[in-house]
PDB file of N, CA, C and O in Angstrom:
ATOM      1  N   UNK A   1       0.827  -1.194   0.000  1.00  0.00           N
ATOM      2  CA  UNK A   1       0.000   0.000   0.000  1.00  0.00           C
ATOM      3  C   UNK A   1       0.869   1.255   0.000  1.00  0.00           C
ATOM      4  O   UNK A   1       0.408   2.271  -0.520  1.00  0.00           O
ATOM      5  N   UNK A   2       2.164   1.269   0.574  1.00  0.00           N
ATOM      6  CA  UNK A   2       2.902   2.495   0.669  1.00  0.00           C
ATOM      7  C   UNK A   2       3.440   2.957  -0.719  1.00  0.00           C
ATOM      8  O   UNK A   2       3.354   4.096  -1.179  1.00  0.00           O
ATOM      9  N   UNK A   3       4.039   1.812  -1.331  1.00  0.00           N
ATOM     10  CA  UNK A   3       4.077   1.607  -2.925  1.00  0.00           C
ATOM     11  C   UNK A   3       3.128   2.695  -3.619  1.00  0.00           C
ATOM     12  O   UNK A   3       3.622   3.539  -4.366  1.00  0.00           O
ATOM     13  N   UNK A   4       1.855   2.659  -3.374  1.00  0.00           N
ATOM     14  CA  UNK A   4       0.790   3.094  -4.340  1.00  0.00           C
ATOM     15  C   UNK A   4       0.781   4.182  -3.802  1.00  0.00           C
ATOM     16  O   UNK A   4       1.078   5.011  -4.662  1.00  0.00           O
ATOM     17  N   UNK A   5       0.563   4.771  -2.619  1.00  0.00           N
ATOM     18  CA  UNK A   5       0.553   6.294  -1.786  1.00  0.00           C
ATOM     19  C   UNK A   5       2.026   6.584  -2.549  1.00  0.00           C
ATOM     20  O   UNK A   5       1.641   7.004  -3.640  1.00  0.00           O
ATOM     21  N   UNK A   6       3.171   6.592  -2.578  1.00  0.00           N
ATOM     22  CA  UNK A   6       4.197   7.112  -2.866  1.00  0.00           C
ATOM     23  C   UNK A   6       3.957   7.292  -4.609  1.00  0.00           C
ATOM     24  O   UNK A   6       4.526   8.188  -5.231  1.00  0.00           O
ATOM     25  N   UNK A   7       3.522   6.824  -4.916  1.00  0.00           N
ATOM     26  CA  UNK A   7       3.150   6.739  -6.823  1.00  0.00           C
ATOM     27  C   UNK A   7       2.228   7.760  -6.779  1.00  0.00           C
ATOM     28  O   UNK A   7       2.614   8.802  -7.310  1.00  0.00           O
ATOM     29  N   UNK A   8       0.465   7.774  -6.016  1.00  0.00           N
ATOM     30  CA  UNK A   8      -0.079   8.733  -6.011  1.00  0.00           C
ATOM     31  C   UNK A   8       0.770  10.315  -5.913  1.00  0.00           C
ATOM     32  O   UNK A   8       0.692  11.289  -6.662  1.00  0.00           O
ATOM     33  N   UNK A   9       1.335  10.158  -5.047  1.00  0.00           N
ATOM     34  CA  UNK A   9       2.041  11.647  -4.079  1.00  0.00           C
ATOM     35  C   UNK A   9       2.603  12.128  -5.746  1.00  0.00           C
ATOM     36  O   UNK A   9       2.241  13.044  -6.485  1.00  0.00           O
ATOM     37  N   UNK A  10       3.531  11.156  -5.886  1.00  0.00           N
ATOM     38  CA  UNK A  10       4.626  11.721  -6.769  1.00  0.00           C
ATOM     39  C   UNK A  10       3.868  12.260  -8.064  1.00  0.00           C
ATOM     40  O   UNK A  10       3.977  13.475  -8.234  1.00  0.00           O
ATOM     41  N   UNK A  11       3.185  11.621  -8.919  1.00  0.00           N
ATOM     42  CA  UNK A  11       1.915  11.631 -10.035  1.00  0.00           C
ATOM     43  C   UNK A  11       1.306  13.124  -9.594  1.00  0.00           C
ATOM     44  O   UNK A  11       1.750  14.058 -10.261  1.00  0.00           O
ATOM     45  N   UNK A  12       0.502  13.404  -8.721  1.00  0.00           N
ATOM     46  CA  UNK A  12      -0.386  14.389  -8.093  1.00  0.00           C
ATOM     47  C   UNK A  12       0.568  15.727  -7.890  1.00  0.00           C
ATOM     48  O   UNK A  12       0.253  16.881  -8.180  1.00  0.00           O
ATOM     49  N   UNK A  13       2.082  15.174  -7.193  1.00  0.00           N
ATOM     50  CA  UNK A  13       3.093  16.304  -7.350  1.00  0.00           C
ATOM     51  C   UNK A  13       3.131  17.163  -9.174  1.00  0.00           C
ATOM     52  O   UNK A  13       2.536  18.122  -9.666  1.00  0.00           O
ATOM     53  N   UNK A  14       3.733  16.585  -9.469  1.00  0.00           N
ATOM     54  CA  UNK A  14       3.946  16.444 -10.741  1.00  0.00           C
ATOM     55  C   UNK A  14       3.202  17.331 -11.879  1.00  0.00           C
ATOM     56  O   UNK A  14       3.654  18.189 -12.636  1.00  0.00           O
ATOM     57  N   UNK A  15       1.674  16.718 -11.693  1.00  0.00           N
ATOM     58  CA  UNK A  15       0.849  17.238 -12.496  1.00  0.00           C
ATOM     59  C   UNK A  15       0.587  18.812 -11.862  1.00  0.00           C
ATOM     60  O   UNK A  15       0.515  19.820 -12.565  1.00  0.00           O
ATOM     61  N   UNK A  16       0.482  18.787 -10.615  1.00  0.00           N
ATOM     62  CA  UNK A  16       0.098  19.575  -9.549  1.00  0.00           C
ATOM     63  C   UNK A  16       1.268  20.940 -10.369  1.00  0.00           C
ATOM     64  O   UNK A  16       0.890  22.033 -10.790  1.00  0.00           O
ATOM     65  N   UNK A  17       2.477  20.479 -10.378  1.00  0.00           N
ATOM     66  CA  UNK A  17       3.316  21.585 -10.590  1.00  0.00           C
ATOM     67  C   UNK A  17       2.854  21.680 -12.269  1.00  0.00           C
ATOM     68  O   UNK A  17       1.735  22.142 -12.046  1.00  0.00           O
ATOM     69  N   UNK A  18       2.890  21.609 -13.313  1.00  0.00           N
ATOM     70  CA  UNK A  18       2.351  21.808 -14.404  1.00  0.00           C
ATOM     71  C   UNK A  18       1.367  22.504 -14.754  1.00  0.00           C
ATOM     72  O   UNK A  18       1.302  23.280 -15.708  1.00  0.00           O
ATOM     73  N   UNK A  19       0.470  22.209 -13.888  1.00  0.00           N
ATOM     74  CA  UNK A  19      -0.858  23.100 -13.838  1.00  0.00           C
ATOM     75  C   UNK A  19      -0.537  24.384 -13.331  1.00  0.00           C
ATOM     76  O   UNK A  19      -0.969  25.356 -13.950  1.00  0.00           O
ATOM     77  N   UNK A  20       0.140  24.554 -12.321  1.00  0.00           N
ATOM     78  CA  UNK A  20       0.675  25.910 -12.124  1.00  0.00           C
ATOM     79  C   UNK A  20       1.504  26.550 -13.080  1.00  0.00           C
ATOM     80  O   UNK A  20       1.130  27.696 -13.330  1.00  0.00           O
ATOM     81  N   UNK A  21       2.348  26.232 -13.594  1.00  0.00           N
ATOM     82  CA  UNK A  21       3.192  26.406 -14.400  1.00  0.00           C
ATOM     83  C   UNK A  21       2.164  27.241 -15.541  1.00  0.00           C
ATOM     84  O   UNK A  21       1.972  28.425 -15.816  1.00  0.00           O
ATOM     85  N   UNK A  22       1.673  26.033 -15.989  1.00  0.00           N
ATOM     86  CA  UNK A  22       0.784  26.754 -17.102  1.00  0.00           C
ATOM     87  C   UNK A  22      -0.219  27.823 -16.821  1.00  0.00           C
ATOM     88  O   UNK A  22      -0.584  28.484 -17.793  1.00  0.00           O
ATOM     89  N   UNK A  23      -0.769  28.125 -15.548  1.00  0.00           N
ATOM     90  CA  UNK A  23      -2.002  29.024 -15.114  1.00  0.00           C
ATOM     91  C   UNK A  23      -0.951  30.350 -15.025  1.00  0.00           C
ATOM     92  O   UNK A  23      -1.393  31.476 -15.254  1.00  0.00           O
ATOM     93  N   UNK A  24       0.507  30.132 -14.668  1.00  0.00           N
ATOM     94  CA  UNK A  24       1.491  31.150 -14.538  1.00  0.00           C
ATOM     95  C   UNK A  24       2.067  31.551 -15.869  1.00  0.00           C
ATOM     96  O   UNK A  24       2.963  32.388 -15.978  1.00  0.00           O
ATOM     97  N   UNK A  25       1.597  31.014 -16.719  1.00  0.00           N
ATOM     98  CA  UNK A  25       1.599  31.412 -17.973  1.00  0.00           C
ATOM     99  C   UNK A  25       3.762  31.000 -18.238  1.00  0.00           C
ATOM    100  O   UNK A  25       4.605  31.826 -18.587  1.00  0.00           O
ATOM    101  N   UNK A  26       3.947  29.819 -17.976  1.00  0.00           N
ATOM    102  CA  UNK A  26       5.374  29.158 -18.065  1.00  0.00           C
ATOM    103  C   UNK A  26       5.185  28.112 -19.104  1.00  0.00           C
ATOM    104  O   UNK A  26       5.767  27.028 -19.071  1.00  0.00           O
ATOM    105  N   UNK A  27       4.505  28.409 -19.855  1.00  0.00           N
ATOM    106  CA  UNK A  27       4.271  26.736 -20.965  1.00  0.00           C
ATOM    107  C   UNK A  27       5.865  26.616 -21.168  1.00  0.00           C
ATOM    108  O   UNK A  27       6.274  25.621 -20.569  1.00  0.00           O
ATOM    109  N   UNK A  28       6.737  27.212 -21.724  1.00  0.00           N
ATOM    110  CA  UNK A  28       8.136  26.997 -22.373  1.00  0.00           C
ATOM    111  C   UNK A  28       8.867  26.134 -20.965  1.00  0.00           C
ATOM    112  O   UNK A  28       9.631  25.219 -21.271  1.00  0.00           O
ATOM    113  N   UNK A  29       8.670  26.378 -19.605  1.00  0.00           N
ATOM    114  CA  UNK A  29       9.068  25.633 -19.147  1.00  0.00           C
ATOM    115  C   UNK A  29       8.775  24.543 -18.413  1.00  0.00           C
ATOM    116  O   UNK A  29       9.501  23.864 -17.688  1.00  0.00           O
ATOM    117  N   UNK A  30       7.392  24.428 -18.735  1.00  0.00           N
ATOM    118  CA  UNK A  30       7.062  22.856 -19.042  1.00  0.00           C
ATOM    119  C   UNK A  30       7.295  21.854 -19.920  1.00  0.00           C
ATOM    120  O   UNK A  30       7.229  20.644 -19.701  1.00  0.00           O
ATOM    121  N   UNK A  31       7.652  22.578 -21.217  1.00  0.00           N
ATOM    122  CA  UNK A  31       8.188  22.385 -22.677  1.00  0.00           C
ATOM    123  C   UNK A  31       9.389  21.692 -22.267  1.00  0.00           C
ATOM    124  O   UNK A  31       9.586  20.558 -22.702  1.00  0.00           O
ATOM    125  N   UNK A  32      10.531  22.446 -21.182  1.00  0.00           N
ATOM    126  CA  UNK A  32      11.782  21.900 -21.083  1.00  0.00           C
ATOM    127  C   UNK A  32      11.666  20.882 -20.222  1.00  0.00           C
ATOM    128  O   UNK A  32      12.581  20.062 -20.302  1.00  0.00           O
ATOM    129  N   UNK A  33      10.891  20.682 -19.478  1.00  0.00           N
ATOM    130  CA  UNK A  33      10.706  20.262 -18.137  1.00  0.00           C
ATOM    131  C   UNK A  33      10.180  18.722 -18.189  1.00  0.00           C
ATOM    132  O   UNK A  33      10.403  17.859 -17.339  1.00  0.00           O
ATOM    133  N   UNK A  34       9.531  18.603 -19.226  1.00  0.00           N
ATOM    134  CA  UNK A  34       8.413  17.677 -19.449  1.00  0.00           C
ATOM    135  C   UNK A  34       9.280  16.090 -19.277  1.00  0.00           C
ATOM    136  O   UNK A  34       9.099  15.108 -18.557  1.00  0.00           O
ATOM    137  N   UNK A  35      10.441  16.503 -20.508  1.00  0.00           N
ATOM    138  CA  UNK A  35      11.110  14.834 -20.693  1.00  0.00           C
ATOM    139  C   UNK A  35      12.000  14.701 -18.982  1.00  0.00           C
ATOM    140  O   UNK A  35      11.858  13.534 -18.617  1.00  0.00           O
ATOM    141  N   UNK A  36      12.757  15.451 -17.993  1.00  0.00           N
ATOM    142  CA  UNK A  36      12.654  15.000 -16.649  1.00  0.00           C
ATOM    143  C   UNK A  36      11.951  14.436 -16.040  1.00  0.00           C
ATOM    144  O   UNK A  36      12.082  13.278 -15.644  1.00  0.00           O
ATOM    145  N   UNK A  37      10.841  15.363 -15.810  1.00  0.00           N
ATOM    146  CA  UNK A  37       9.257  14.724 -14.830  1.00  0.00           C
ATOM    147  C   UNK A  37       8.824  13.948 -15.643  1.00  0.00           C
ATOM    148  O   UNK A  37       7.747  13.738 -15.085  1.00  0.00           O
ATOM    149  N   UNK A  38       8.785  13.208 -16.720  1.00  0.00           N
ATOM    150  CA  UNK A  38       8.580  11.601 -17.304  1.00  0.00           C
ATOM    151  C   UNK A  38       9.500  10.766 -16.749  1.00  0.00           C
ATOM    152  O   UNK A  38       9.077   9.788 -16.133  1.00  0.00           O
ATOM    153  N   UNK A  39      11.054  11.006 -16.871  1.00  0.00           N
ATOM    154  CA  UNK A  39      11.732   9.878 -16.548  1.00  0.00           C
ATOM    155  C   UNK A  39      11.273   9.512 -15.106  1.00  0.00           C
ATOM    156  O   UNK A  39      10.692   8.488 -14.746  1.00  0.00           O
ATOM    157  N   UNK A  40      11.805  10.963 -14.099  1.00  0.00           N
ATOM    158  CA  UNK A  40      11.107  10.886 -12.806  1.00  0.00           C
ATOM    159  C   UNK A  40      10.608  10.084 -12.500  1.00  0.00           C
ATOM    160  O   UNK A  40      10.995   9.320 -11.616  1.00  0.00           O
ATOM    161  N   UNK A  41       9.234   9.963 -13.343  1.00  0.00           N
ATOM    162  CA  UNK A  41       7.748   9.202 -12.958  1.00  0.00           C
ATOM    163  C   UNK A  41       8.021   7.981 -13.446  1.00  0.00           C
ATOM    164  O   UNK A  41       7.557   7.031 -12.816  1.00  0.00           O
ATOM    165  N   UNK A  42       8.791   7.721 -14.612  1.00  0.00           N
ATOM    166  CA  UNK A  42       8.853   5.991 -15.085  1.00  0.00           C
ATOM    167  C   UNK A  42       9.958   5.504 -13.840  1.00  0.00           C
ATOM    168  O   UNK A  42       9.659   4.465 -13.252  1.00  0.00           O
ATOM    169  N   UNK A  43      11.162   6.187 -13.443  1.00  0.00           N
ATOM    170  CA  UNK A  43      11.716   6.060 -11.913  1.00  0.00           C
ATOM    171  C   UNK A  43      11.329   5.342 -11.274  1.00  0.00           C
ATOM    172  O   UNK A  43      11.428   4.129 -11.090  1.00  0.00           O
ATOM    173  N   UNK A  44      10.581   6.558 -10.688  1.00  0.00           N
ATOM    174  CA  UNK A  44       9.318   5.991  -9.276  1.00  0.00           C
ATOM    175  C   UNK A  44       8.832   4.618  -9.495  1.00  0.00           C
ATOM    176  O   UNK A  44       8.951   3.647  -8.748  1.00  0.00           O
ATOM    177  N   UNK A  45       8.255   4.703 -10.662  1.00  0.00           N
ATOM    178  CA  UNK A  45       6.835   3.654 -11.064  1.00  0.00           C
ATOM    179  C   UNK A  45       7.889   2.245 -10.475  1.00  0.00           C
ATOM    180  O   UNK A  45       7.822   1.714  -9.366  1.00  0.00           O
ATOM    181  N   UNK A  46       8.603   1.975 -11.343  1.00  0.00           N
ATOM    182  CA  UNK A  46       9.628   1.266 -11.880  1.00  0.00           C
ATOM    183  C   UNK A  46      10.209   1.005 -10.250  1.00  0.00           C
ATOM    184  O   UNK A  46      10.400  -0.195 -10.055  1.00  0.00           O
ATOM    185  N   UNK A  47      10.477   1.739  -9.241  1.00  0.00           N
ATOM    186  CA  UNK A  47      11.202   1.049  -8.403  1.00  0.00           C
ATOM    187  C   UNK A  47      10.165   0.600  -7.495  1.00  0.00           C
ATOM    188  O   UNK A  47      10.458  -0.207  -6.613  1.00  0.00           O
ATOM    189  N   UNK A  48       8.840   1.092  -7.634  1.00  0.00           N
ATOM    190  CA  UNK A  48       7.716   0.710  -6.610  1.00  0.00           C
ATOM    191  C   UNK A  48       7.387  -0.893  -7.370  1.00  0.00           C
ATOM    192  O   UNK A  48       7.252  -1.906  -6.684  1.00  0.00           O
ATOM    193  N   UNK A  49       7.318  -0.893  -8.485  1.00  0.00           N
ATOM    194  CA  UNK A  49       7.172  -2.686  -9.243  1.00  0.00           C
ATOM    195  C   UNK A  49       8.412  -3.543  -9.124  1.00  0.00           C
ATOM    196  O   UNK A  49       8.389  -4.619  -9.721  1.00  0.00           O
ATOM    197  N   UNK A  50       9.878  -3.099  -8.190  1.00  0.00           N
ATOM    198  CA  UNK A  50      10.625  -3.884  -8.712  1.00  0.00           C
ATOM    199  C   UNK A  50      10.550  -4.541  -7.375  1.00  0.00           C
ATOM    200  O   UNK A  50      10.286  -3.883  -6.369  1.00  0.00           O
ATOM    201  N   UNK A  51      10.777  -5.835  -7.343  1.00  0.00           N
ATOM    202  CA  UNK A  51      10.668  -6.726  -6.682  1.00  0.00           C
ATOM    203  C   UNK A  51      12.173  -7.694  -6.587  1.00  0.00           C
ATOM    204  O   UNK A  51      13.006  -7.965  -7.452  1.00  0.00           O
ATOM    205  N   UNK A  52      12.095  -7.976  -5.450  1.00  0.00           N
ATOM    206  CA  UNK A  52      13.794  -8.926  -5.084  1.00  0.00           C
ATOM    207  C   UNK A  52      13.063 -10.418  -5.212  1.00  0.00           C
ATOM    208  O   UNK A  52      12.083 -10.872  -4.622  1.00  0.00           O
ATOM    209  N   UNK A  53      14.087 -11.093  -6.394  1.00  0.00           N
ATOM    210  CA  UNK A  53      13.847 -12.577  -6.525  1.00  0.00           C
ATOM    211  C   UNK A  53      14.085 -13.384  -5.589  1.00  0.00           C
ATOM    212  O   UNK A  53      15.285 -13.515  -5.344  1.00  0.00           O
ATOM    213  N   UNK A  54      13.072 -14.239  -4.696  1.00  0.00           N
ATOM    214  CA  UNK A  54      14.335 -15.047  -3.848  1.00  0.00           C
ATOM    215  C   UNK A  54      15.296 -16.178  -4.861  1.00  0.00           C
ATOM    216  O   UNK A  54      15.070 -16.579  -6.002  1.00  0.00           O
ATOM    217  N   UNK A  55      16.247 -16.433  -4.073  1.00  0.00           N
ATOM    218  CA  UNK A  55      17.555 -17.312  -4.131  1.00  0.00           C
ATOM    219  C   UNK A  55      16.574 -18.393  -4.520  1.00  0.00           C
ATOM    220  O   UNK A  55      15.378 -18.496  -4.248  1.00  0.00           O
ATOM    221  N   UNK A  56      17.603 -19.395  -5.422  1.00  0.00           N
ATOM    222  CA  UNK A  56      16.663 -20.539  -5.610  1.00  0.00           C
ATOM    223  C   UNK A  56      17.234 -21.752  -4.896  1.00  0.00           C
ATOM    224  O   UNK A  56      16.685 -22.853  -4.858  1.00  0.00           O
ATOM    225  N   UNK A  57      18.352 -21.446  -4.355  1.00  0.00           N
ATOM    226  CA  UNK A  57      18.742 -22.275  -2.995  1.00  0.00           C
ATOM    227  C   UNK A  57      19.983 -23.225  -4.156  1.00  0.00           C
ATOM    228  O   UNK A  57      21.043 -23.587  -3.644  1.00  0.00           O
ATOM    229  N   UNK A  58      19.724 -23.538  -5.626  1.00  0.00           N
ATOM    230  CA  UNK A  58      20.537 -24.282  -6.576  1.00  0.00           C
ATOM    231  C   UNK A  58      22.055 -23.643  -6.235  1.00  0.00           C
ATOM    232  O   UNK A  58      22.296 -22.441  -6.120  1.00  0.00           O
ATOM    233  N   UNK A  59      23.255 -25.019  -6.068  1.00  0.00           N
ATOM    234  CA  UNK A  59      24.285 -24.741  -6.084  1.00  0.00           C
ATOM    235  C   UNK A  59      25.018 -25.536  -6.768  1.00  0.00           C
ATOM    236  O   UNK A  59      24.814 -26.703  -7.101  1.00  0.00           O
ATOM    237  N   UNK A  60      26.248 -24.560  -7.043  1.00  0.00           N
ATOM    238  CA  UNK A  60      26.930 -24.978  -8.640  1.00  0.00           C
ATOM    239  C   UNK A  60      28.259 -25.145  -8.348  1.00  0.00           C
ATOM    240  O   UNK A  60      28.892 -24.198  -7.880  1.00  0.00           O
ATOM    241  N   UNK A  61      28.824 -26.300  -8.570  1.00  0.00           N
ATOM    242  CA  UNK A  61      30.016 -26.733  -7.898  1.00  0.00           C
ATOM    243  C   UNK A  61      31.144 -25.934  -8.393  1.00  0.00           C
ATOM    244  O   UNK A  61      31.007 -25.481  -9.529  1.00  0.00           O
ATOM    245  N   UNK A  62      32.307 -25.655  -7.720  1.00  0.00           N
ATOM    246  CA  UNK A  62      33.289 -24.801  -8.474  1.00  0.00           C
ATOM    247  C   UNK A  62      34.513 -25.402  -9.083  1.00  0.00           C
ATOM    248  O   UNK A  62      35.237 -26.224  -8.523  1.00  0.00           O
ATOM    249  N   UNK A  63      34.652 -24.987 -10.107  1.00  0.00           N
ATOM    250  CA  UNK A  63      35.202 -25.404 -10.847  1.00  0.00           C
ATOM    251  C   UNK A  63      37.222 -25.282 -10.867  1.00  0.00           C
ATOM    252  O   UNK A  63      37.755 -24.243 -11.258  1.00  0.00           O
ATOM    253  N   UNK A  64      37.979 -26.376 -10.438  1.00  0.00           N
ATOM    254  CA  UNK A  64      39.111 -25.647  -9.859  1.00  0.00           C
ATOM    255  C   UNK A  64      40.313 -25.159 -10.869  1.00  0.00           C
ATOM    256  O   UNK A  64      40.478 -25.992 -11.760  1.00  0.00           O
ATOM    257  N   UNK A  65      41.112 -24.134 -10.956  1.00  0.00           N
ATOM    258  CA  UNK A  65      41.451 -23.607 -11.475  1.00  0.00           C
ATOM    259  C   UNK A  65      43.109 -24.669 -12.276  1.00  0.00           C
ATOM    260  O   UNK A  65      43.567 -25.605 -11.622  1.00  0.00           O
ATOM    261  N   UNK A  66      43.639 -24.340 -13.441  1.00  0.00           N
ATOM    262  CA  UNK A  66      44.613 -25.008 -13.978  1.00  0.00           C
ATOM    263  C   UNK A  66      45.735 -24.953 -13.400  1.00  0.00           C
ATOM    264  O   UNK A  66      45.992 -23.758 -13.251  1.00  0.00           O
ATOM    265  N   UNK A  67      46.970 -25.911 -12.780  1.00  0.00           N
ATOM    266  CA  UNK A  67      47.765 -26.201 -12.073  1.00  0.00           C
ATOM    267  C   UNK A  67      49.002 -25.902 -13.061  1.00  0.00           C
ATOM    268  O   UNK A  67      49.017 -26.733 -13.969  1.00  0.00           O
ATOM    269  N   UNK A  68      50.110 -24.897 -13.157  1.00  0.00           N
ATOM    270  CA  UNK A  68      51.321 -24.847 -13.814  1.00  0.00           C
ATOM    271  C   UNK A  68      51.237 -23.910 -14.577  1.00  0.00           C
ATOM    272  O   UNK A  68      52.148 -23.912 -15.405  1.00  0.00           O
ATOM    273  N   UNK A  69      50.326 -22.852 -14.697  1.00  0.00           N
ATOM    274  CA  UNK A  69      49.953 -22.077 -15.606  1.00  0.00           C
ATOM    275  C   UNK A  69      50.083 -22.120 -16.867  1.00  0.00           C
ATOM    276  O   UNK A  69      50.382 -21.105 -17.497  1.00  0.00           O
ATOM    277  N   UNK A  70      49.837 -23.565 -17.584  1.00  0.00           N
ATOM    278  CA  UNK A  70      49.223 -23.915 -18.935  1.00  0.00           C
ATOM    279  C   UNK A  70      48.002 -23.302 -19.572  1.00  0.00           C
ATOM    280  O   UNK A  70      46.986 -23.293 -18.876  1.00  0.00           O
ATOM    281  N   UNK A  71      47.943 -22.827 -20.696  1.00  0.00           N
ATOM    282  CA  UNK A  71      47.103 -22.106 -21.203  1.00  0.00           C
ATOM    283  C   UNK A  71      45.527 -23.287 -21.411  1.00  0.00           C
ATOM    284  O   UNK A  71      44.488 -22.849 -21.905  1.00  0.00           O
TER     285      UNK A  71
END
């Protein structure tokens, strides 16, 4: 749930500042502004969906290294 409140906040930020921007009569620097506050937001999105795989517990024997330094 904190996931989705932190996505709301940020989204609502965001737009929130744009709308001002534009009522302040700043379109040109929303113009510049725009491709940041996208990445920003794909950011956010992106670290609230990323998820840690567990371990699959599989172990892989090691392999021991060449004796005499033969190629």
């Amino acid at each position: 749930m904190n996931k989705q409140v932190l996505i709301i906040t940020a989204t609502a930020t965001v737009f929130a500042s744009s709308v001002v921007m534009v009522v302040m009569g700043r379109v040109a620097a929303i113009a510049t502004l725009a491709p940041a506050l996208g990445l920003t937001m794909h950011q956010i999105v992106l670290a609230a969906r990323q998820q840690t795989a567990p371990a699959s517990g599989h172990r892989v024997a090691a392999v021991p290294d060449k004796e005499g330094g033969a190629p």
